[in-house]
C-alpha positions, 0 to 999 in steps of 0.5 A: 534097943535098951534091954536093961530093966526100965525103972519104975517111973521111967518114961516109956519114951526115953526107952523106945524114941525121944525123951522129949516131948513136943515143945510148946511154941511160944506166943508172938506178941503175948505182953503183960499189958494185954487184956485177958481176952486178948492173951486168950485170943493169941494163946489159943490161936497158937495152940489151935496151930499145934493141934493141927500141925501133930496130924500128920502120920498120927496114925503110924502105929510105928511111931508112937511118939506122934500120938502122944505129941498130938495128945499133949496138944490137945491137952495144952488146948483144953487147958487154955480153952478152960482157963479163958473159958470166960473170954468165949461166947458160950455156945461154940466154946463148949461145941470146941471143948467137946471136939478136943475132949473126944479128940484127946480121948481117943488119942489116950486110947491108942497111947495107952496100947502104945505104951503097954505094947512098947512096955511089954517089948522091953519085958519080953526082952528080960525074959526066958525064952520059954516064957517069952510066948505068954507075953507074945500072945498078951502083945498080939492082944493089944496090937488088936486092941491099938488098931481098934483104937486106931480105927476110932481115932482116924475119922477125928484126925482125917482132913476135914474133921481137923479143919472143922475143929480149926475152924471151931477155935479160929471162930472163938478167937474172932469172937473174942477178937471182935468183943474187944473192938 
């Protein structure tokens, strides 16, 4: 591991994993030639896609990349969702950006103890010795809070709750499909 000083606005992750973060897919067939419905359908399709696909070992306290790759998901989501909002009809649009909003909250719970937890590692790391036990004991408190968060996060990302939230977007999709028929 790296144990020079992280500089201030570093990246955690360039420290503890990859640099990167998941990279968006592109959109098949996504033309300037097709209506705003239409670009929101294919968008959000994709996107719904990604969502589920960052699922698995979500819950692997030791990869903290795959929290925050899910996150990001959620949140390229919500941002389609929002800026197509027009395009969906509105009942299920606003049941779909609830689901995503309290998916994406919880996923930032858990990322925020990540991410002290891994900051805290590389500062420990810098300190003396004697000192390292105080920080110890600031990480064992929130290792606790992380598997509290985890807790809260497991029943949003367990199998069927994922399939409900697809089906929710797979449904605004058909939706805005069908308008345009």
């Amino acid at each position: 591991m790296n144990t020079a000083p992280r500089l201030i606005g570093e990246p955690v992750a360039s420290r503890y994993g990859s640099n990167s973060m998941a990279k968006p897919k592109a959109i098949p067939d996504l033309t300037a030639d097709d209506s705003y419905a239409e670009a929101a359908a294919k968008i959000v399709s994709v996107r719904a896609s990604e969502l589920t696909e960052h699922t698995q070992g979500v819950l692997d306290t030791g990869d903290i990349e795959r929290v925050h790759d899910m996150r990001v998901a959620t949140r390229r989501l919500r941002a389609a969702l929002e800026i197509f909002e027009p395009c969906f009809p509105a009942g299920p649009y606003h049941r779909a950006l609830e689901d995503v909003k309290r998916l994406a909250d919880a996923l930032g719970e858990r990322r925020d103890r990540d991410v002290a937890i891994a900051s805290l590692h590389a500062f420990n790391d810098q300190m003396p010795a004697p000192d390292r036990r105080g920080v110890a004991s600031l990480i064992d408190r929130y290792r606790v809070e992380q598997e509290e968060a985890n807790a809260g996060l497991a029943p949003l990302v367990e199998e069927q709750s994922m399939r409900s939230i697809r089906q929710e977007l797979v449904e605004l999709v058909r939706a805005t499909r069908e308008a345009l028929a």
